[in-house]
C-alpha positions in Angstrom: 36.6 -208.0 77.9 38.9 -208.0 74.9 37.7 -207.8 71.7 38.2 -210.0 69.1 41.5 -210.1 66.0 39.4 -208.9 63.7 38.5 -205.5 65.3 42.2 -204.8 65.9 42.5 -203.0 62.9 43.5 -199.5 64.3 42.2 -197.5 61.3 39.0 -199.7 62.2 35.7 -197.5 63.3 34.7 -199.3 66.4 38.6 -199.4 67.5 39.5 -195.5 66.7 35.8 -195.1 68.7 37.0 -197.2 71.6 40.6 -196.0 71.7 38.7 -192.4 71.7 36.6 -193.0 74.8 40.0 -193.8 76.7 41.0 -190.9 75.4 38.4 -188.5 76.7 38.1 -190.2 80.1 41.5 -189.1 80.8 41.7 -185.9 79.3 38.4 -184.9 80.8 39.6 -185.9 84.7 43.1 -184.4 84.0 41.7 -181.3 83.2 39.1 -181.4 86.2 41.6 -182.3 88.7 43.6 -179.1 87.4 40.8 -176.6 87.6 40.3 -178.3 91.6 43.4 -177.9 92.2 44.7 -181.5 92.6 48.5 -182.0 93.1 48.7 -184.5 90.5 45.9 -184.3 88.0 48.2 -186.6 85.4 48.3 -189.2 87.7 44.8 -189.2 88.7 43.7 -189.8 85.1 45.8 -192.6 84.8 44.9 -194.4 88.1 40.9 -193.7 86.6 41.7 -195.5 83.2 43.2 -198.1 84.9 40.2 -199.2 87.2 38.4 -199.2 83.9 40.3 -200.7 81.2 41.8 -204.7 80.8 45.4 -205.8 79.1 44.4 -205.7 75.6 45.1 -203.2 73.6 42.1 -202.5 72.6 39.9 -203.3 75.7 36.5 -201.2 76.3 35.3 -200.2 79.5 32.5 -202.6 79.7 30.3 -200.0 82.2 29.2 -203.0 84.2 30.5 -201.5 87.7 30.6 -204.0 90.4 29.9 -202.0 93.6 33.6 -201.9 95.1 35.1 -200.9 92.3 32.2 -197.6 91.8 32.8 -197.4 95.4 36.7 -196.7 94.9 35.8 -194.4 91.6 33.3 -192.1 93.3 35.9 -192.0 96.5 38.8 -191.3 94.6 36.9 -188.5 92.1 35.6 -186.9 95.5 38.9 -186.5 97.4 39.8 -184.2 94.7 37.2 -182.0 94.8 35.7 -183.3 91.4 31.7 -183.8 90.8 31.6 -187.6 89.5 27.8 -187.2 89.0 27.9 -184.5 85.9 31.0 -186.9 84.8 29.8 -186.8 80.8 28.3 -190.3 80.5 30.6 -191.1 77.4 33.6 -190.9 79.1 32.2 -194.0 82.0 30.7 -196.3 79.7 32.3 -197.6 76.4 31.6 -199.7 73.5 30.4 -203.1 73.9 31.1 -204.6 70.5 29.6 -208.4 69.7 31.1 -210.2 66.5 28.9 -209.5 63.3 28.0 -206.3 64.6 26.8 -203.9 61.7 29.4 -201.4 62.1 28.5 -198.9 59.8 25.3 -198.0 62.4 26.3 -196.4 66.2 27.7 -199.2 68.2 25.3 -200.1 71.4 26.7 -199.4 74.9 26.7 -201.4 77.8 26.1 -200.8 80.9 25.8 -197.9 82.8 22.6 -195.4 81.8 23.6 -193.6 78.8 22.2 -190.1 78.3 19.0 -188.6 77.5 18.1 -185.1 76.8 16.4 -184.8 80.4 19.8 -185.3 82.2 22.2 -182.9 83.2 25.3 -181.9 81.6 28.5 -180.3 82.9 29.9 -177.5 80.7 32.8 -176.1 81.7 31.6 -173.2 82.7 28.2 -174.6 84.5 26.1 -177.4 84.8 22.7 -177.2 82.5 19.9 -178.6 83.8 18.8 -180.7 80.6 20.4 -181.3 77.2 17.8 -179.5 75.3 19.2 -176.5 74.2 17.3 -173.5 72.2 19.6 -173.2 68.9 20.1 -169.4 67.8 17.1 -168.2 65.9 17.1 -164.6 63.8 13.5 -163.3 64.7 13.9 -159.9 63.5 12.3 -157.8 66.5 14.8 -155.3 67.6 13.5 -151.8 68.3 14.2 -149.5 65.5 16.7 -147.5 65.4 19.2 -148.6 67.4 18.7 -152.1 66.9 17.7 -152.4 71.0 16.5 -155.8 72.7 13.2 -155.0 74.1 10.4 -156.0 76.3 9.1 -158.5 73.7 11.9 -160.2 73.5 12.1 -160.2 77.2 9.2 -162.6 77.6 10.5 -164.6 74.5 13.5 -165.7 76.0 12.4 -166.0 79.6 9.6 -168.4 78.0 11.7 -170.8 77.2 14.3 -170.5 80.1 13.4 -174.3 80.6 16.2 -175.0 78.2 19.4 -176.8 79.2 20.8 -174.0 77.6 19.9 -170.6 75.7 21.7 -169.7 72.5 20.5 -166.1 71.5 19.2 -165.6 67.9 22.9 -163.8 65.7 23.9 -160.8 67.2 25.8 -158.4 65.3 29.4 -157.4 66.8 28.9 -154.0 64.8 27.0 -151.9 62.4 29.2 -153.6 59.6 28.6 -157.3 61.1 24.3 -156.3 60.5 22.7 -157.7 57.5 18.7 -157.9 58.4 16.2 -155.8 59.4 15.4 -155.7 63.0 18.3 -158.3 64.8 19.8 -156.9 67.4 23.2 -155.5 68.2 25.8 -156.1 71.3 28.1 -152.9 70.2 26.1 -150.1 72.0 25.2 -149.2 75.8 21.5 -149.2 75.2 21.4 -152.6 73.2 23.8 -154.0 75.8 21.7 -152.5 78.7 18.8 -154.2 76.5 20.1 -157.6 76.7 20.5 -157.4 80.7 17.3 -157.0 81.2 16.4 -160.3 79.2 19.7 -161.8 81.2 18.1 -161.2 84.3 14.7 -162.2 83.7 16.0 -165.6 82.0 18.3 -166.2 85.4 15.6 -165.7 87.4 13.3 -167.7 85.7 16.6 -170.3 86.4 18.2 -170.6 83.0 21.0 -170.4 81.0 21.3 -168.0 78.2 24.4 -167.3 75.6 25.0 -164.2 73.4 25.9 -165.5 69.8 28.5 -163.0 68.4 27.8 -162.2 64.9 29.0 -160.7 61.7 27.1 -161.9 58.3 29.6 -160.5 56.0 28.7 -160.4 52.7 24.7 -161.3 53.5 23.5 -157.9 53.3 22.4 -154.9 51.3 23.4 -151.6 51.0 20.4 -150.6 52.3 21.9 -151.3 55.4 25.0 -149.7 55.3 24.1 -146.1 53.9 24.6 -147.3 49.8 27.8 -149.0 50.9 28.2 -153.3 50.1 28.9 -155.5 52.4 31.9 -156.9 53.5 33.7 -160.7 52.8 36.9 -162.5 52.3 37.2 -162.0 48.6 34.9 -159.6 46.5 32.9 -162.5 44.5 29.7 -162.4 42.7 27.2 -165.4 44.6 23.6 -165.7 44.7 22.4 -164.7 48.2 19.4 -163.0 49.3 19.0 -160.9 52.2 15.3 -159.1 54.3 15.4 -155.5 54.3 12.8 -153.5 55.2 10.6 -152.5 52.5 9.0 -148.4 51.5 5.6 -149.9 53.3 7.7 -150.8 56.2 7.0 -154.5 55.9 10.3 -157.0 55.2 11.4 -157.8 51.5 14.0 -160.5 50.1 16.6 -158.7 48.3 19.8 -160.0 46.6 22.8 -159.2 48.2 25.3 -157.7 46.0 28.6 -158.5 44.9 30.6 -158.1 48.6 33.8 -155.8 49.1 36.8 -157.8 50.2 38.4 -156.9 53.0 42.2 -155.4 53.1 44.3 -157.5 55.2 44.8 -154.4 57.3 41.5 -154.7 58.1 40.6 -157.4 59.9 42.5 -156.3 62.9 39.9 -153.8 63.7 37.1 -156.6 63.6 38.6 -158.7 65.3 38.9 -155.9 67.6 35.0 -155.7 67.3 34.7 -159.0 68.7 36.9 -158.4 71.3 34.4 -155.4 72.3 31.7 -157.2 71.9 32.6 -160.3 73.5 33.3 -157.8 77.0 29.8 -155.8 76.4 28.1 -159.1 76.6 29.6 -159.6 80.4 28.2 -156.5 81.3 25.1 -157.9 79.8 24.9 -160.7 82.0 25.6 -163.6 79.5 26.5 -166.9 80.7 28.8 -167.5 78.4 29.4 -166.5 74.5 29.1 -168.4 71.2 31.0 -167.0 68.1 28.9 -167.9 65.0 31.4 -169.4 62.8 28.5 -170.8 60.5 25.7 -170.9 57.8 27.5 -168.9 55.2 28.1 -165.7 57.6 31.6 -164.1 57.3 33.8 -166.5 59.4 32.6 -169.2 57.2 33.4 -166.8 54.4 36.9 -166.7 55.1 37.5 -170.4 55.9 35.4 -171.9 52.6 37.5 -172.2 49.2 33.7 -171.2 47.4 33.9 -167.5 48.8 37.6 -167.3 49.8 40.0 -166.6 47.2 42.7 -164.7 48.6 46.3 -164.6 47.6 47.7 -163.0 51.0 48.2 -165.2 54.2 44.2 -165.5 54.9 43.7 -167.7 51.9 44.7 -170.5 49.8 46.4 -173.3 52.3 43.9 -174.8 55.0 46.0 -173.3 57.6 45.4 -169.5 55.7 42.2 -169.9 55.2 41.3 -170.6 59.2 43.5 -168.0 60.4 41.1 -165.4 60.7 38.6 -167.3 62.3 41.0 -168.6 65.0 42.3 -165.3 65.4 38.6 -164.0 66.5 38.4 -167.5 68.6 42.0 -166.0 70.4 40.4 -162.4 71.2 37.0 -164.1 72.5 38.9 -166.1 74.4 41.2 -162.8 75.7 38.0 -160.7 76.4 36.8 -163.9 78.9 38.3 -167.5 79.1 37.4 -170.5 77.1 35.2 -172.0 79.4 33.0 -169.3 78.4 33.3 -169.4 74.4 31.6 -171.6 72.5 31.9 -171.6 68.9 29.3 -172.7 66.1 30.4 -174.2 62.6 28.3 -175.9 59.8 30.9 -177.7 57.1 30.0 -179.1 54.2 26.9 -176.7 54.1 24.9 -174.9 51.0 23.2 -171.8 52.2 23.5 -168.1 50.9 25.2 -168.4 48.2 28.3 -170.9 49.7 28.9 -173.8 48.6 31.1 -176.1 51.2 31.0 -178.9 49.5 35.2 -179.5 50.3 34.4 -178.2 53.9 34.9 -181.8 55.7 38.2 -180.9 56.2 37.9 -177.5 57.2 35.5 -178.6 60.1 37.9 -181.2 61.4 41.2 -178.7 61.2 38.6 -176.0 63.0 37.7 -178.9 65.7 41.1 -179.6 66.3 41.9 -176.2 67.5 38.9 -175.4 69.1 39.4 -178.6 71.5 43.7 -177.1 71.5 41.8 -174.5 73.1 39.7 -175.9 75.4 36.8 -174.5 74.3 33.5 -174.8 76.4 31.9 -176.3 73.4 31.6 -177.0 70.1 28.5 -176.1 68.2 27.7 -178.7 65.6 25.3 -177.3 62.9 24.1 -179.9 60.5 23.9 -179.4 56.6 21.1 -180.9 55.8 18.5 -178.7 57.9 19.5 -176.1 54.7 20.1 -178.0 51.5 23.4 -179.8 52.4 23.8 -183.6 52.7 23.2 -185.3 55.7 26.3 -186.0 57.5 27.6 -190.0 57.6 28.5 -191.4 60.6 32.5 -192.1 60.3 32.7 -187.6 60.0 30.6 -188.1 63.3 33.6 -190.4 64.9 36.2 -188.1 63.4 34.6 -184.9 65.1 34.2 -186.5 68.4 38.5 -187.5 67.9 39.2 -184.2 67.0 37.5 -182.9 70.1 37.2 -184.4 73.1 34.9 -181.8 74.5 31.3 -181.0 74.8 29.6 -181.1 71.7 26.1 -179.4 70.8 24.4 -180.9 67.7 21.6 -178.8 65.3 19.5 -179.6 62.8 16.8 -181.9 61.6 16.6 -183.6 65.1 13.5 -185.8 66.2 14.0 -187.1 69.6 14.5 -190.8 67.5 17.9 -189.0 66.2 18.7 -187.1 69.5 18.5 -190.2 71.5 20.8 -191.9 68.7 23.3 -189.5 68.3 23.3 -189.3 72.4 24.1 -192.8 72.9 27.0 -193.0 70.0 28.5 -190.0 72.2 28.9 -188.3 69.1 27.6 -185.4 70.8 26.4 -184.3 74.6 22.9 -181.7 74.1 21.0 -181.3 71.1 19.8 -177.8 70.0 16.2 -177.0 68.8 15.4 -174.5 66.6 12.1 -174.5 64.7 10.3 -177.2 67.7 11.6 -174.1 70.3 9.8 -171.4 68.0 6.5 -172.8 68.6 7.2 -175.2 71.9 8.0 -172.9 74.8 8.5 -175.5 77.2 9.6 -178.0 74.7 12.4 -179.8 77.7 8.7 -180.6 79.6 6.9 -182.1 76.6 10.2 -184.1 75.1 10.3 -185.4 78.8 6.9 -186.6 78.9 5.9 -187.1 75.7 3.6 -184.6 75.3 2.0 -183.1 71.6 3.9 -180.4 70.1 2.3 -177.1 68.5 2.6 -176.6 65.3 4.8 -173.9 63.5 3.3 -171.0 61.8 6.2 -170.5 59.6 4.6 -167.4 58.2 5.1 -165.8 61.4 8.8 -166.4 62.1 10.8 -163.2 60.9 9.3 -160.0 62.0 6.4 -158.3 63.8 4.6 -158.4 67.2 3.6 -161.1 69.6 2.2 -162.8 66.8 3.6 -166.3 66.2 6.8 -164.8 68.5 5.3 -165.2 72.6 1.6 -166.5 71.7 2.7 -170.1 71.2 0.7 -171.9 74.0 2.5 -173.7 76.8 1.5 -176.9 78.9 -0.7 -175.7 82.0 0.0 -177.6 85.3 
């Protein structure tokens, strides 16, 4: 159907959307007729787009399918060795947009079922068996000294295997990247052979489970490091606070002092550190990595004007101020491949002293290379779960432009928002965090409807069982 003059507009919302799903139908078959080897992927995605779209310019794939024409879709996507059924349902089923349609709320889509958390989705790497994903949660239970996974957090994790995917509570990269009591590392042999024993249990219990690579930067105390600050782009006063533990060996807050800034000869070795770490986590049995680029840790350090205010080339210009964090994406990437690197970003956030109030930008440039990349995903964590705005929906259409693959959205999700956000195709799973704590099977009761527990927030960071593996499940 074509759409009407008025929504021909090309700087228009609902066009750039439409012109976007285009977009992503091709470049998603292109690129999975190239991994199965298909002679002519380019031509493949073109003779797809053409089933699906009309002569206007600005013509939607309707997603009403008469049978011949699936029939030809299906037979076409098969002969090339590609799995139509995990096809991300934004890329078959487009916009449907009526005159007077309120477009400053998601547009409706026709057609074809659009996606809920309980169906599948097809990440580069894998397929997931839901789109309820565990977001990463710091729980502060690491065996001390050492900072080892243990058995504890063994039956954590395997609890909630029933997520689409796992994303592992921050995981420090080194004994510089720590900043808490208690969270675990990924830069020794026993907390690597730590973490494969949690691997295995969650694979047999049939999940998915990432490591998230972390390094908090200047969110620490000296405490930590032997009398010795922390670590951050520039060496700036800011009011964060930290957990230590205390002389009766339960956790304090403490402020976290004015940060050293990193020399620019530096940062080779940690993005070395990453590099390490990225390779001890596939001895560990990880499905697939997830560099935390987020929440006012050190990568977010470096790319935020608040906390970044260098005068060599890792600051001032955009471009400066991402180059470090890209340049840990590129050794991630080098330890693996980018189907198994995920990345996690939070623009426009206020938490731990940062202010990213400019950070709109930032996220979009960040995107941008991410999906250059080909990233497995992109990790979308929301401001307003920790004092930031709520994001509008036209950043929401400018994400999904600047990448074109899978997208994971966190924060204050209901399953009212999930479905939402779903549908829009603004992103493809929604992660969990604080429903997860206290919901070990939470996939099984969003499914069916089922009550949720309620949080003992009390009980979050730190200790035993207690509030950690004693959340009741569903029986039968």
């Amino acid at each position: 159907m074509n759409i009407g003059t008025e929504f021909r507009d090309p700087s228009h919302p609902a066009v750039r959307q439409a012109r976007s799903h285009k977009d992503q139908l091709h470049g998603y078959v292109r690129r999975q007729a190239e991994r199965a080897g298909a002679s002519e992927p380019e031509v493949l995605a073109e003779q797809l787009v053409v089933l699906h779209t009309g002569a206007a310019d600005c013509t939607l794939l309707t997603g009403h399918y008469p049978d011949s024409v699936r029939a030809v879709v299906e037979a076409l996507l098969t002969a090339h060795g590609i799995d139509w059924t995990d096809l991300p349902v934004r890329h078959w089923a487009a916009v449907h947009i009526p005159k007077n349609t309120d477009h400053s709320r998601p547009m409706p889509v026709g057609g074809m079922p659009m996606p809920n958390l309980t169906h599948r989705l097809a990440l580069p790497a894998f397929t997931t068996r839901n789109r309820v994903f565990m977001a990463p949660l710091t729980r502060m239970r690491a065996a001390q000294p050492g900072d080892v996974p243990t058995d504890l957090m063994r039956e954590y994790y395997t609890q909630r295997a029933g997520a689409g995917l796992i994303v592992t509570e921050g995981t420090q990269i080194s004994p510089e990247g720590k900043g808490y009591h208690a969270t675990p590392g990924i830069h020794s042999e026993e907390q690597a052979a730590g973490w494969r024993r949690i691997t295995d249990a969650v694979h047999e219990a049939g999940g998915r489970i990432a490591l998230q690579l972390w390094h908090v930067g200047r969110i620490t105390h000296p405490a930590v490091h032997g009398g010795e600050p922390g670590v951050s782009a520039s060496a700036l006063p800011f009011n964060g606070t930290t957990r230590i533990q205390g002389p009766d060996g339960n956790l304090i807050s403490v402020d976290a002092p004015t940060p050293r800034a990193l020399a620019t000869d530096e940062l080779p070795c940690v993005v070395d550190d990453y590099h390490r770490a990225t390779l001890n986590a596939r001895a560990a049995g990880f499905d697939m990595v997830e560099i935390h680029g987020a929440n006012g840790y050190l990568l977010q350090q470096f790319m935020s004007t608040s906390s970044n205010h260098r005068e060599d080339e890792y600051g001032g210009s955009l471009d400066n101020r991402a180059r470090f964090p890209l340049e840990v994406v590129d050794a991630v990437v080098d330890a693996w491949d980018p189907a198994h690197v995920g990345m996690r970003i939070s623009p426009m956030i206020k938490a731990r002293g940062l202010d990213d109030s400019d950070g709109l930008e930032m996220g979009l440039h960040i995107a941008g290379e991410l999906n250059r990349r080909e990233l497995g995903y992109l990790h979308l964590a929301e401001p307003d779960w920790d004092g930031g705005p709520e994001l509008d929906d036209d950043f929401r259409i400018k994400l999904r432009e600047a990448y074109d693959g899978v997208i994971i959205a966190a924060g204050n999700y209901t399953p009212d928002k999930s479905a939402r956000i779903l549908r829009a195709g603004w992103a493809d799973a929604i992660a969990f965090g604080r429903l997860f704590i206290a919901n070990p099977d939470l996939p099984r009761r969003l499914a069916d409807g089922s009550p949720l527990n309620e949080l003992r927030p009390e009980v979050i960071s730190g200790g035993d069982a207690t509030g950690y593996t004693d959340y009741p499940s569903l029986i039968g």
